[in-house]
Kinemage of the C-alpha trace (Angstrom):
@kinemage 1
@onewidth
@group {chain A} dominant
@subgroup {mainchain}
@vectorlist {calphas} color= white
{ca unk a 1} P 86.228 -25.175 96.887
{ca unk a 2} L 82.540 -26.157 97.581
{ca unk a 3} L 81.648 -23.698 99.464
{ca unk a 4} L 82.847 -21.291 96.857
{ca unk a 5} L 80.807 -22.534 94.754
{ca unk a 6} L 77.734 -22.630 96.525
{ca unk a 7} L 78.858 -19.080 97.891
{ca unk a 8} L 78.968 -18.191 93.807
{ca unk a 9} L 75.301 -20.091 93.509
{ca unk a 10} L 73.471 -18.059 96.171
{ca unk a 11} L 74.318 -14.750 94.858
{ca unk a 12} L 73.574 -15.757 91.313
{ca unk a 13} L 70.493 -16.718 92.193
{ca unk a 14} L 69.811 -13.644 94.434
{ca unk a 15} L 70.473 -11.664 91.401
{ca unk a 16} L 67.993 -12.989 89.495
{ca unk a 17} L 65.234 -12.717 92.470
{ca unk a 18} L 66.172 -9.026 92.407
{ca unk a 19} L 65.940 -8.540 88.291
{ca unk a 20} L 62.739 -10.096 88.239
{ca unk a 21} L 61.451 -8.798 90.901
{ca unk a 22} L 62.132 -5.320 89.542
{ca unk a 23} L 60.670 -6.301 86.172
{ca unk a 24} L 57.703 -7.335 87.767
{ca unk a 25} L 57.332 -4.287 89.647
{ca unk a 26} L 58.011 -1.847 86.146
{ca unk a 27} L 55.057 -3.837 84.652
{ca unk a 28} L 52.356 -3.920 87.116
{ca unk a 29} L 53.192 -0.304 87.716
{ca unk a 30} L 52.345 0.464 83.720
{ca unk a 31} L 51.846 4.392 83.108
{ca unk a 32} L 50.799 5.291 87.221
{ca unk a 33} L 53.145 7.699 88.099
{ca unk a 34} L 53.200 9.115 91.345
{ca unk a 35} L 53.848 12.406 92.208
{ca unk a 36} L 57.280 11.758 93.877
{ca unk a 37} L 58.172 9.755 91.281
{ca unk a 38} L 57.690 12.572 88.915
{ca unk a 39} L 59.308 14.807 90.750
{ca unk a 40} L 62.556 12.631 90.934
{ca unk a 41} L 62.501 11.858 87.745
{ca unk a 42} L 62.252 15.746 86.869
{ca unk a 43} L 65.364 16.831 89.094
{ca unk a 44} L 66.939 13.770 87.662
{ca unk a 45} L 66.596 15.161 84.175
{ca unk a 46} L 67.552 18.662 84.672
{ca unk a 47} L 70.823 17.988 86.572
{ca unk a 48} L 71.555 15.813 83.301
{ca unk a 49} L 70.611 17.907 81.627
{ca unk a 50} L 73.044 20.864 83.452
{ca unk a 51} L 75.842 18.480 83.689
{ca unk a 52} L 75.636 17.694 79.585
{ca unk a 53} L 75.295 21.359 79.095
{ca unk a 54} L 78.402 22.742 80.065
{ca unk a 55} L 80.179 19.676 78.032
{ca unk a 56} L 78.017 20.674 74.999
{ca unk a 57} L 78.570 24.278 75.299
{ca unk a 58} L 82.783 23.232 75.712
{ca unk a 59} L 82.956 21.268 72.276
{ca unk a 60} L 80.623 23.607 70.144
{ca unk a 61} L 82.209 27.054 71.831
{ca unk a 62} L 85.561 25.506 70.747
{ca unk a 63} L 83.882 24.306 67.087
{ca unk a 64} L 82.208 27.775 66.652
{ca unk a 65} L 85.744 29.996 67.684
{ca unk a 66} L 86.940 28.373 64.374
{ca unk a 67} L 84.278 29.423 62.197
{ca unk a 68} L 82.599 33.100 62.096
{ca unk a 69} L 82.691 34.496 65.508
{ca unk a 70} L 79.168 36.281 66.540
{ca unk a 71} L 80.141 40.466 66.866
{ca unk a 72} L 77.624 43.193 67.199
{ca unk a 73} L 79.146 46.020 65.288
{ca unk a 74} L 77.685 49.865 66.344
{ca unk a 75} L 78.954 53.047 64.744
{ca unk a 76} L 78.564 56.807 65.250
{ca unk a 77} L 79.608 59.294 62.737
{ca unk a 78} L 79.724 63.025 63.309
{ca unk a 79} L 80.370 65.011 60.359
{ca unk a 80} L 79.817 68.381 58.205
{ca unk a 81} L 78.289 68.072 54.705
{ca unk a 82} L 78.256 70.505 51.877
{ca unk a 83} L 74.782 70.088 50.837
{ca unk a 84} L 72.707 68.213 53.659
{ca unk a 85} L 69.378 67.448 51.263
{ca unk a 86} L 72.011 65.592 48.953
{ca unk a 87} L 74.178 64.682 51.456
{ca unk a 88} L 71.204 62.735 53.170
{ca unk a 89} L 69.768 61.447 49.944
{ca unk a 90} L 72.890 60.123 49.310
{ca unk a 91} L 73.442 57.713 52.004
{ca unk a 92} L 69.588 56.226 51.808
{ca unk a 93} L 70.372 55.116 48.353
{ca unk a 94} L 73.315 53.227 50.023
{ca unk a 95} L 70.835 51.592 52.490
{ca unk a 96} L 68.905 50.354 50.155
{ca unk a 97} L 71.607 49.617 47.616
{ca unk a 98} L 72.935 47.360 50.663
{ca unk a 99} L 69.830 45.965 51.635
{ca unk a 100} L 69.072 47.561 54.979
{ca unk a 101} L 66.697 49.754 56.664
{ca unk a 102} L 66.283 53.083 58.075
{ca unk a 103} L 65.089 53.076 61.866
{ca unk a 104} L 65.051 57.156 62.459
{ca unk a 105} L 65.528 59.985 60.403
{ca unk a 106} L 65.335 63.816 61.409
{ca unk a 107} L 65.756 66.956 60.457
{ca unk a 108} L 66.484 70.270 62.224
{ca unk a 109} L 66.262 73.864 60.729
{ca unk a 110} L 67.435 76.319 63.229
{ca unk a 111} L 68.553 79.329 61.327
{ca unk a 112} L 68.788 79.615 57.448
{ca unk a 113} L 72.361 79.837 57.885
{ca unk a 114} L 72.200 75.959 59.999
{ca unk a 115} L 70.720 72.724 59.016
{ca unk a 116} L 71.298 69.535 60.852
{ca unk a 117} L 69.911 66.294 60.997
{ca unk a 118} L 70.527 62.500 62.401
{ca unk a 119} L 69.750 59.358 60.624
{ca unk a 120} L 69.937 56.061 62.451
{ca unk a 121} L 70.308 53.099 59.649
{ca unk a 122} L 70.622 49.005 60.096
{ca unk a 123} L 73.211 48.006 57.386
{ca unk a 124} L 73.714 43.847 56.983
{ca unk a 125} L 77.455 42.927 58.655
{ca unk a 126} L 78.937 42.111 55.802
{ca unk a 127} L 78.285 45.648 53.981
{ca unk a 128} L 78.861 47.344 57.661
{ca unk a 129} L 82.404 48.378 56.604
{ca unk a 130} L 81.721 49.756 53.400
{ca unk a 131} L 78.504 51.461 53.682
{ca unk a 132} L 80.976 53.580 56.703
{ca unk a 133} L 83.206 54.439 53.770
{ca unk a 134} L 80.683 55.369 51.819
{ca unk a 135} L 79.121 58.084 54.545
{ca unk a 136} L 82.563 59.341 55.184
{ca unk a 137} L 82.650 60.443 51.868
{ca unk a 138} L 79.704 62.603 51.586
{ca unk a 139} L 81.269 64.754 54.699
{ca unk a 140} L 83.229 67.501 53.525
{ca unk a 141} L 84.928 67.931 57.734
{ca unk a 142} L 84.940 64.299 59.833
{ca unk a 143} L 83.927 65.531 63.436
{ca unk a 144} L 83.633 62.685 65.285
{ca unk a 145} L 83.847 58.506 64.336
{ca unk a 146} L 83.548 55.939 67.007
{ca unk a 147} L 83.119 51.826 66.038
{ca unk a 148} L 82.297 49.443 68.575
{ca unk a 149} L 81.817 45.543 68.876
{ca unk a 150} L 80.417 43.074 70.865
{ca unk a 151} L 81.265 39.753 70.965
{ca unk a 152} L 78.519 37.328 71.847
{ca unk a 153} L 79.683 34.399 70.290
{ca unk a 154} L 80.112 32.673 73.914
{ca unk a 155} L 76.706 33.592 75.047
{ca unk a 156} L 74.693 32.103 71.854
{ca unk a 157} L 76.641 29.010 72.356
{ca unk a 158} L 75.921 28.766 75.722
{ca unk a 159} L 71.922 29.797 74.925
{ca unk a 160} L 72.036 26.910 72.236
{ca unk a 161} L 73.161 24.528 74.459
{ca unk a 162} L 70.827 25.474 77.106
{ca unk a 163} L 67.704 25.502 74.314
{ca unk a 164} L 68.909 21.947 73.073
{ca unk a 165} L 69.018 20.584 77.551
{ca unk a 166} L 65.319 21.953 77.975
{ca unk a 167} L 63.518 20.862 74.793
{ca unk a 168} L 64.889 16.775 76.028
{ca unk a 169} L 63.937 17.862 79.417
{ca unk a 170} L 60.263 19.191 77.869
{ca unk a 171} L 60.002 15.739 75.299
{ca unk a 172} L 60.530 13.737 79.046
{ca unk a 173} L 58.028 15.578 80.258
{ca unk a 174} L 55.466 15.415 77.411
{ca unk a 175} L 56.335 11.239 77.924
{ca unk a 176} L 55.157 11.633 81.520
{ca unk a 177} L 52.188 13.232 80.301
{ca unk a 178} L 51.110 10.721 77.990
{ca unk a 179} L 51.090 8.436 80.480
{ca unk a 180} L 49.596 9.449 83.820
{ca unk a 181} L 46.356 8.414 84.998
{ca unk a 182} L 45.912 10.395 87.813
{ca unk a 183} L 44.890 14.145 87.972
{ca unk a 184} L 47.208 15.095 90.301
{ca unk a 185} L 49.978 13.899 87.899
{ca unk a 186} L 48.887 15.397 85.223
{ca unk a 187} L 48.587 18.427 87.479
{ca unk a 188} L 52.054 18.156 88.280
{ca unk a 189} L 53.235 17.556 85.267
{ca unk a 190} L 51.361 20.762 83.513
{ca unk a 191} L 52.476 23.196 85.715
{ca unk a 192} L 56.317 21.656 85.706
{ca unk a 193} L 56.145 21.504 81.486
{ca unk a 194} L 54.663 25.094 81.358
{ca unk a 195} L 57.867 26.233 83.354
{ca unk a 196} L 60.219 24.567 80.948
{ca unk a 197} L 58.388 26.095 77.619
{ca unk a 198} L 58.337 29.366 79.605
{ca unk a 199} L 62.233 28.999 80.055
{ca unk a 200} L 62.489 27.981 76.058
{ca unk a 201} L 60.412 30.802 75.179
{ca unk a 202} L 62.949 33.293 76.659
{ca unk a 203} L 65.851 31.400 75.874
{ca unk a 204} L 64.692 31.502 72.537
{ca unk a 205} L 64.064 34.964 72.529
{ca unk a 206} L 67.364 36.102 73.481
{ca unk a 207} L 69.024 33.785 70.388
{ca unk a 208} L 66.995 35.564 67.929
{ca unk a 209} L 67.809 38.767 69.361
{ca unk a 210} L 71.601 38.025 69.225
{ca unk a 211} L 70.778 36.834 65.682
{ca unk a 212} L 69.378 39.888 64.797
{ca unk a 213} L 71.666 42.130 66.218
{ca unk a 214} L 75.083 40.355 64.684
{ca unk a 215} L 73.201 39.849 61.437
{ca unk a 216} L 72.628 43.756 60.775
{ca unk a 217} L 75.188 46.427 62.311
{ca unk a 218} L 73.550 49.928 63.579
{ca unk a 219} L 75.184 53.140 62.408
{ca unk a 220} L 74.091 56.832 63.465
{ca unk a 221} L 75.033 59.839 61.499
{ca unk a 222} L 74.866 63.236 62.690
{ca unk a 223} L 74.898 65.651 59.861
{ca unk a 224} L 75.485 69.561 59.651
{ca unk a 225} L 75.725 72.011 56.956
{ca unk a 226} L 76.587 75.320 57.631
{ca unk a 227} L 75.374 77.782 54.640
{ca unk a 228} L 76.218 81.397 53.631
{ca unk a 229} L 73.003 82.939 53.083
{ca unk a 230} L 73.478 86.234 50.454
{ca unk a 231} L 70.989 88.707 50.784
{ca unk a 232} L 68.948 89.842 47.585
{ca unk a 233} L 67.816 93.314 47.323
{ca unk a 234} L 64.475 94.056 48.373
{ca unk a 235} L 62.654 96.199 46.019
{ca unk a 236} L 59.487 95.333 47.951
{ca unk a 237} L 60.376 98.039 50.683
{ca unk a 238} L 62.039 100.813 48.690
{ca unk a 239} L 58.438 102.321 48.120
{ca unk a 240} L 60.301 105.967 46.737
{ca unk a 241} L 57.009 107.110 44.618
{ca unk a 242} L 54.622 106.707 47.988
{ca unk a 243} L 56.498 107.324 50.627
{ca unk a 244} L 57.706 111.085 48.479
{ca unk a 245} L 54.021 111.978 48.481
{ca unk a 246} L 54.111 111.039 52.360
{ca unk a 247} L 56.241 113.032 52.834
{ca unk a 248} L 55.093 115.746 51.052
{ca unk a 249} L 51.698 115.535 52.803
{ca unk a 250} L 53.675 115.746 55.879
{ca unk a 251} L 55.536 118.674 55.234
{ca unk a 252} L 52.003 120.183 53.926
{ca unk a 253} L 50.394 119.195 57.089
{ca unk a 254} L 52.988 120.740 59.554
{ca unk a 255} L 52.588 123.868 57.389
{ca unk a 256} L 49.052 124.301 57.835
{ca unk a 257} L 49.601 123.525 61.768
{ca unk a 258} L 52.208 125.935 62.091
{ca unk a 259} L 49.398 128.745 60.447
{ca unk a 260} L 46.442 127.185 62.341
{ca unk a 261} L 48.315 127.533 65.370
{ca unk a 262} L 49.658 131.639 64.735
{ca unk a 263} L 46.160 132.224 63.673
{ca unk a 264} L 45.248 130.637 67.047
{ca unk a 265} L 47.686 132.678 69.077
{ca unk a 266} L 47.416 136.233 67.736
{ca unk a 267} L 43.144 136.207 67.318
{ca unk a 268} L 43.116 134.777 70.757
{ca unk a 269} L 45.342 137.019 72.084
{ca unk a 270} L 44.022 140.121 70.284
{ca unk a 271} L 43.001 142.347 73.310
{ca unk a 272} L 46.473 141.629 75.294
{ca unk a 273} L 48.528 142.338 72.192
{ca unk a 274} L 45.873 145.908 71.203
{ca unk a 275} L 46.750 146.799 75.237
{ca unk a 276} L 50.218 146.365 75.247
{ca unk a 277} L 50.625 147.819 71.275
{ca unk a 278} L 49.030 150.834 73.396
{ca unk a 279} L 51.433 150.955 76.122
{ca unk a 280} L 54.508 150.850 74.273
{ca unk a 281} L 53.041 153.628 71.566
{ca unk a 282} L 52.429 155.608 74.782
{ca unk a 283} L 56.147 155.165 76.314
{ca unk a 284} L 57.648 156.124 73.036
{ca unk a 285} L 55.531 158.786 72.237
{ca unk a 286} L 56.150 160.457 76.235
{ca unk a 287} L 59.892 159.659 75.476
{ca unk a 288} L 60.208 161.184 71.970
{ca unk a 289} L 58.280 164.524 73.634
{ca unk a 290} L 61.132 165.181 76.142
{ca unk a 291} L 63.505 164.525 73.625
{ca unk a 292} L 62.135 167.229 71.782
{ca unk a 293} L 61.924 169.502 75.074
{ca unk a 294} L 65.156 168.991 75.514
């Protein structure tokens, strides 16, 4: 029994050498931090800081599934209008009725018969459905509709939970900061805390993109209108007064030619047609002799 309790005395009093002596150790040590020390404390930090993460990202993943799940909603429409002008007018009123934005609108004339055009819109989720109704109906012939979503409602809870683990692990950090004395500690320290905001930056990036996205839905309408062009008559080319004294002047010129061109032939042929006139009056006047001698 006395030894027990003289066993229980020794290690209650080697307890106490060991507390104090720890104490005494956290105090004369003050802010100096050593590099190693840092370093440990760092790692120490960010595997907490993993380990808490995927226990966070459990209980709000299972908190957010029963509130509004996170879906990026993309649509393409494909359709034939009656009037494209109106048609197209048409559907920005809606975007601004609805309070979104245009991001691309174009035009294409390639015959007068064919006019089509695309118009890429952002429309706020909770109009998404009815501003698709609402283009539908300007289309006189549905060609084509395809819908799609993506649901990121995991991945923003997992990017929250990640942004929450490295802002305690950059607040530790900023702690460490505060306190160092020596250069290469604070050397350390920098170059470890510019890291972390580097990792926050993107992380943050990313959740504001996802924000963005689910917040406003994209929808891209192809329009086509196919018209039936009537042709008007075109008195500009009829021309009957001028083109009858064109032709007259024609018909007066191919006269003259014609003359210019006998004139031409029988005064420059005068001698040849004289010489054979001559020889043929002889021939018929030897042949009409012997007729008579006969």
């Amino acid at each position: 029994m006395k030894k027990g309790i003289l066993l229980l005395l020794l290690t209650s009093l080697f307890m106490t050498a060991c507390s104090s002596n720890n104490s005494g150790k956290g105090e004369s040590s003050g802010g100096n931090y050593n590099s190693a020390e840092i370093s440990d404390h760092v790692e120490m930090d960010m595997a907490k800081a993993e380990l808490s993460n995927s226990d966070t990202a459990t209980e709000s993943e299972e908190m957010k599934i029963t509130s509004d799940r996170m879906i990026i909603h993309q649509a393409q429409l494909q359709v034939k209008v009656k009037n494209f002008d109106k048609a197209q007018l048409n559907i920005e009123k809606k975007v601004k009725q609805y309070g979104g934005y245009i991001v691309e609108s174009n035009t294409y004339r390639e015959t007068e018969e064919t006019v089509s055009g695309m118009i890429i819109v952002r429309i706020p989720e909770k109009h998404f459905q009815t501003f698709l109704n609402d283009a539908e109906e300007q289309a006189t012939e549905i060609l084509g509709r395809n819908v799609t979503g993506q649901d990121v409602t995991e991945e923003y809870v997992d990017l929250e939970s990640r942004l929450k683990s490295k802002k305690a692990v950059e607040e530790r950090l900023l702690n460490f900061m505060a306190d160092a004395k020596k250069t290469e500690d604070l050397l350390k320290i920098s170059s470890d805390l510019a890291k972390v905001q580097e990792e926050i930056e993107v992380i943050a990036g990313r959740m504001k993109y996802l924000e963005n996205q689910t917040s406003f839905s994209t929808v891209e309408i192809r329009m086509t209108e196919t018209r039936v062009v009537i042709p008007g008559i075109d008195s500009k080319d009829l021309n009957t007064w001028e083109k009858t004294k064109k032709q007259f002047v024609d018909s007066m010129n191919f006269i003259l030619a014609a003359c210019s061109a006998l004139v031409v032939f029988f005064v420059g042929n005068l001698p040849v047609i004289v010489l054979l006139l001559l020889i043929v009056g002889v021939i018929f006047f030897v042949l009409k002799k012997r007729k008579k001698d006969v």
